[in-house]
C-alpha positions in Angstrom: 33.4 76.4 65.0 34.4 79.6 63.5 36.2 78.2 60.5 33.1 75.7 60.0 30.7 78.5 60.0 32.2 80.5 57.6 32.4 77.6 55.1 29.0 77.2 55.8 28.6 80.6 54.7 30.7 80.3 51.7 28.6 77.2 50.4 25.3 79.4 50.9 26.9 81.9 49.1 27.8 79.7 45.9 24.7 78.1 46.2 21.9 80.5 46.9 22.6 82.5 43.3 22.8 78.8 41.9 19.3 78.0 43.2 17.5 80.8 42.4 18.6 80.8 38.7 18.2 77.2 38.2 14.9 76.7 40.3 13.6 79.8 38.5 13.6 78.4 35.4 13.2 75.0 35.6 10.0 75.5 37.7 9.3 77.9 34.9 9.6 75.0 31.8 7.8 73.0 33.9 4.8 75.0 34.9 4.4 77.2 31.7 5.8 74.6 29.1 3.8 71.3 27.7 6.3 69.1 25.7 6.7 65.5 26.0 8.5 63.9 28.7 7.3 66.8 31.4 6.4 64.5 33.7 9.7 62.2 33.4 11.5 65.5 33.8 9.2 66.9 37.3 9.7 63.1 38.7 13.4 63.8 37.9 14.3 66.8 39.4 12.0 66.0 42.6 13.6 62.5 43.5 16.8 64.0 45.3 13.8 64.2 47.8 12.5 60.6 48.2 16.4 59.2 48.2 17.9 58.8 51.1 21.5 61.1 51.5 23.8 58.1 51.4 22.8 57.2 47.8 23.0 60.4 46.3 26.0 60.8 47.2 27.2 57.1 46.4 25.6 57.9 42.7 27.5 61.7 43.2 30.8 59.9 43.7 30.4 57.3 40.8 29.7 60.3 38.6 32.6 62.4 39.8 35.0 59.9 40.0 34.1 58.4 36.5 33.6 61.1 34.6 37.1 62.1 33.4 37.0 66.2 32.9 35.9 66.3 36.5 38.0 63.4 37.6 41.0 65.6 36.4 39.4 68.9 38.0 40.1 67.2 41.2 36.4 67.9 42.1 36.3 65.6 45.0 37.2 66.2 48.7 37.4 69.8 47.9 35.4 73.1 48.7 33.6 72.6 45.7 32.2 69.4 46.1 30.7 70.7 49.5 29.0 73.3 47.8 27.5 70.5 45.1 26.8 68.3 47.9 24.5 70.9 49.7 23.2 72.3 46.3 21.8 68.6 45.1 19.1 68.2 48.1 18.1 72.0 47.8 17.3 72.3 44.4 14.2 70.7 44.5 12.5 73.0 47.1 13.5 75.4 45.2 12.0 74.5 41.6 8.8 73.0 43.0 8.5 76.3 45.0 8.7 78.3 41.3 6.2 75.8 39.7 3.5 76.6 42.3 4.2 80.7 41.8 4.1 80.8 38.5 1.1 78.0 37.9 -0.6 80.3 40.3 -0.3 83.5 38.0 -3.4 83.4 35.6 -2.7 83.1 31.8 -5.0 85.8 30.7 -2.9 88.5 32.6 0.0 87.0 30.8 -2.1 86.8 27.1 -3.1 90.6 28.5 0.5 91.9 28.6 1.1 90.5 25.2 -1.9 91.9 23.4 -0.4 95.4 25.1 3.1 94.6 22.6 4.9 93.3 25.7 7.7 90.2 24.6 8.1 86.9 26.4 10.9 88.7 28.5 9.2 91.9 29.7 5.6 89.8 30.5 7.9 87.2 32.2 9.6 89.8 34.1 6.8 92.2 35.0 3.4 90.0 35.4 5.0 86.0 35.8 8.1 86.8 37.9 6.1 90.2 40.0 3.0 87.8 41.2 4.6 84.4 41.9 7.6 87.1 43.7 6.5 85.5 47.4 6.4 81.7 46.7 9.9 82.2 44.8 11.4 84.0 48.3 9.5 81.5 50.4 11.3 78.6 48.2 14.9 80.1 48.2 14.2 80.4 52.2 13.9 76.9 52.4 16.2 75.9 50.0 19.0 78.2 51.8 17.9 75.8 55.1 18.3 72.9 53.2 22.0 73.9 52.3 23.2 74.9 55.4 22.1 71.7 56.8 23.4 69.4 54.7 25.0 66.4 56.6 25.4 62.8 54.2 26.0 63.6 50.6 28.8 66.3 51.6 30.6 63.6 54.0 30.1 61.0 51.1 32.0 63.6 48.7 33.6 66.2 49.6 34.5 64.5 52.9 35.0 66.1 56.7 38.1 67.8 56.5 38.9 70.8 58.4 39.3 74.2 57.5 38.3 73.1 54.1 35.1 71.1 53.7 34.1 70.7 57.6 30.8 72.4 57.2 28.5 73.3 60.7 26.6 69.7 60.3 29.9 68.0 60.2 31.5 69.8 62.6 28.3 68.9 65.4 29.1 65.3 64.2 33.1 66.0 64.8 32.3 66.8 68.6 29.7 64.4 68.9 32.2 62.0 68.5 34.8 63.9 70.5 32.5 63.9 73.5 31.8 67.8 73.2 28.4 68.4 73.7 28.6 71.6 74.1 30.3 72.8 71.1 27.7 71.1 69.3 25.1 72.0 70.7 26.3 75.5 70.6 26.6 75.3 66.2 23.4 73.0 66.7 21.5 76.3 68.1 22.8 78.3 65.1 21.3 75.5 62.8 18.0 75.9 64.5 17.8 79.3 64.8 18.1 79.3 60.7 15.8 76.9 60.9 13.0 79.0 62.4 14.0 82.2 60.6 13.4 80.5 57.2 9.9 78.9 58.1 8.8 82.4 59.7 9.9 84.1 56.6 7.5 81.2 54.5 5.1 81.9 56.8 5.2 85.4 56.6 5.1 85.2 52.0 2.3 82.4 51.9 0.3 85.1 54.6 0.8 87.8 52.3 -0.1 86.1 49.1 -3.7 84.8 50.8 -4.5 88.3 51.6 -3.5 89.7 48.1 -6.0 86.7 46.8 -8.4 88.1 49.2 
């Protein structure tokens, strides 16, 4: 379990930076910005949600495997593809987490900042990004969940292999199949125990924020 645990580890690693940069900002366009095709774009980036694990990663392995720069980075059935694999489902928490922060942060303190001579950057950074700060840690909480827990798309591409791509939901499946209940429930407890910690923490944000609005 050891070795699965800290590839877990090392895909949260990869990932959580990945998250928070990419959810940041595309739940930024897409709560701040009106341009055509928002909507096509929101329904986009949210339907890793609605699509079952298998086809993602059927439609993950296409991509890969057809696409010839990644075909010849040897992408599949490798540490990286776990880290994609876990990243794909998570993403989404995390963006539609941002939109809801900073569509909750009221324009006029934003138009306020500017009238002051702040930029786009410095208002962004100390009115958009200081009052939507909770639903952004509340979202990379449950994204981080999401990623650890990962099970179908990182079996469809990056496979169950060892000391290499065996994540903690793959290795629970491993013993499963080897009869060794205890083992997994053993890296099952660790998944739950994540689990709680990460809606406690959301618990604890969205608890905050209604007392601030108070």
């Amino acid at each position: 379990m050891k070795q699965a645990l800290i590839i877990s580890l090392k895909v949260l690693a990869v990932d959580m930076p990945l998250l928070f940069l990419l959810g940041t900002a595309i739940g930024w366009i897409l709560a701040k910005k009106r341009f055509k095709g928002r909507e096509i774009l929101s329904l986009l980036v949210l339907l890793p949600v609605a699509l079952p694990p298998s086809v993602l990663g059927l439609y993950l392995l296409m991509f890969i495997g057809h696409v010839p720069f990644l075909k010849h980075l040897g992408l599949l059935f490798s540490f990286p593809a776990a880290a994609l694999a876990a990243l794909v489902p998570a993403l989404p928490i995390m963006i539609q987490a941002a939109r809801s922060g900073f569509a909750s942060v009221p324009e006029e303190l934003e138009d306020a900042a500017r009238t002051l001579g702040d930029g786009e950057w410095r208002v962004f950074r100390r009115v958009t990004l200081l009052l939507s700060r909770r639903s952004l840690v509340a979202g990379l909480a449950l994204a981080s969940a999401r990623t650890l827990g990962d099970f179908g798309i990182t079996l469809m591409i990056a496979g169950n292999i060892p000391g290499r791509t065996q994540t903690l939901p793959l290795y629970i499946f491993s013993q499963m199949e080897a009869l060794e209940f205890a083992k997994a429930n053993l890296a099952a407890a660790l998944l739950v125990v994540v689990g709680i910690v990460s809606l406690a923490l959301v618990k604890r944000m969205e608890e905050g924020r209604y007392e601030r609005l108070v």
